[in-house]
C-alpha positions as CSV (number, residue, x, y, z in Angstrom):
1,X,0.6,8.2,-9.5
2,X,-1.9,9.0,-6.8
3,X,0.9,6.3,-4.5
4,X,3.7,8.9,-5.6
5,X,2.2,12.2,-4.8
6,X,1.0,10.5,-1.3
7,X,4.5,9.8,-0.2
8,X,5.7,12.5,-1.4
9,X,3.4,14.5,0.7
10,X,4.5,12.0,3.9
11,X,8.1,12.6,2.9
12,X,7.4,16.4,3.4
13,X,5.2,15.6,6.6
14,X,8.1,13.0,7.9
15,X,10.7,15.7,8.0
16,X,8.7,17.8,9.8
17,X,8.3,15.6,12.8
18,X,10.2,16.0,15.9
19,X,10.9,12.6,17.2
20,X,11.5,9.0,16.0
21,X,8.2,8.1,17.0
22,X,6.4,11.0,14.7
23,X,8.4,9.6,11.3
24,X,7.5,6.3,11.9
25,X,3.5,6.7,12.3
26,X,3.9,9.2,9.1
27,X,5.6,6.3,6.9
28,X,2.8,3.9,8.7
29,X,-0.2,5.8,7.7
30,X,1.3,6.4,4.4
31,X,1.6,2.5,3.8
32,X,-1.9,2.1,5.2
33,X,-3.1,5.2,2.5
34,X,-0.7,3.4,-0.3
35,X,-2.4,-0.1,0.2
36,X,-5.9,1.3,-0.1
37,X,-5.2,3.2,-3.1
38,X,-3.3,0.0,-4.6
39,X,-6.2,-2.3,-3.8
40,X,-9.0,-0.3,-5.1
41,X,-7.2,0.7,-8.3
42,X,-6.4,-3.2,-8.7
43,X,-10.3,-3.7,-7.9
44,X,-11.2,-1.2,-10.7
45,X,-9.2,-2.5,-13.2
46,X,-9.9,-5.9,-12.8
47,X,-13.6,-4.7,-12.6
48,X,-13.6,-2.9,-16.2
49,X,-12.1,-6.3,-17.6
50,X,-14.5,-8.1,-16.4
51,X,-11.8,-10.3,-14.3
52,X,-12.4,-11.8,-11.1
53,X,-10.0,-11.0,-8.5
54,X,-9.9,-14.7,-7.7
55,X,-8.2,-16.5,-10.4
56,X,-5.2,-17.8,-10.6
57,X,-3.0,-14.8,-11.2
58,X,-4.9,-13.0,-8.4
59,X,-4.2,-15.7,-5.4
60,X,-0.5,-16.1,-6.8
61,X,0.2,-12.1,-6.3
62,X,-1.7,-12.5,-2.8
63,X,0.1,-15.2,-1.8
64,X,3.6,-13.7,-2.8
65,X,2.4,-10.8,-0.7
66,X,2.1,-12.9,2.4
67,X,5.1,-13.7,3.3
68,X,6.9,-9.9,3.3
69,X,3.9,-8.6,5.4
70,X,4.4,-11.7,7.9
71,X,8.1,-10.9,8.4
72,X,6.8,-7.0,8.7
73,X,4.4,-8.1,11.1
74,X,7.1,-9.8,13.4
């Protein structure tokens, strides 16, 4: 939810912005906000089950993550 309301609040911000350049470092700080939300909810979670982020499960989703943030990153 807290991802949601947070672009939702960029989208308003985004359409506000002048130029090209302005929407684009809106939608980029919004992905930076909606990872850190993400991760420490995932953190949390894992935390009140007593689950280690490192098992199994957890270095499959990371590794499935890898390779759209390389091909963003090129």
């Amino acid at each position: 939810m807290g991802v949601g309301v947070t672009a939702l609040l960029a989208a308003w911000l985004a359409s506000r912005q002048p130029g090209l350049r302005g929407w684009f470092v809106t939608w980029l700080g919004e992905a930076v906000i909606a990872c850190l939300i993400t991760s420490v909810a995932i953190a949390w979670k894992a935390r009140r089950a007593d689950i280690s982020l490192f098992t199994a499960p957890g270095r499959r989703f990371a590794l499935g993550l890898l390779p759209p943030f390389a091909a963003g990153r090129s």
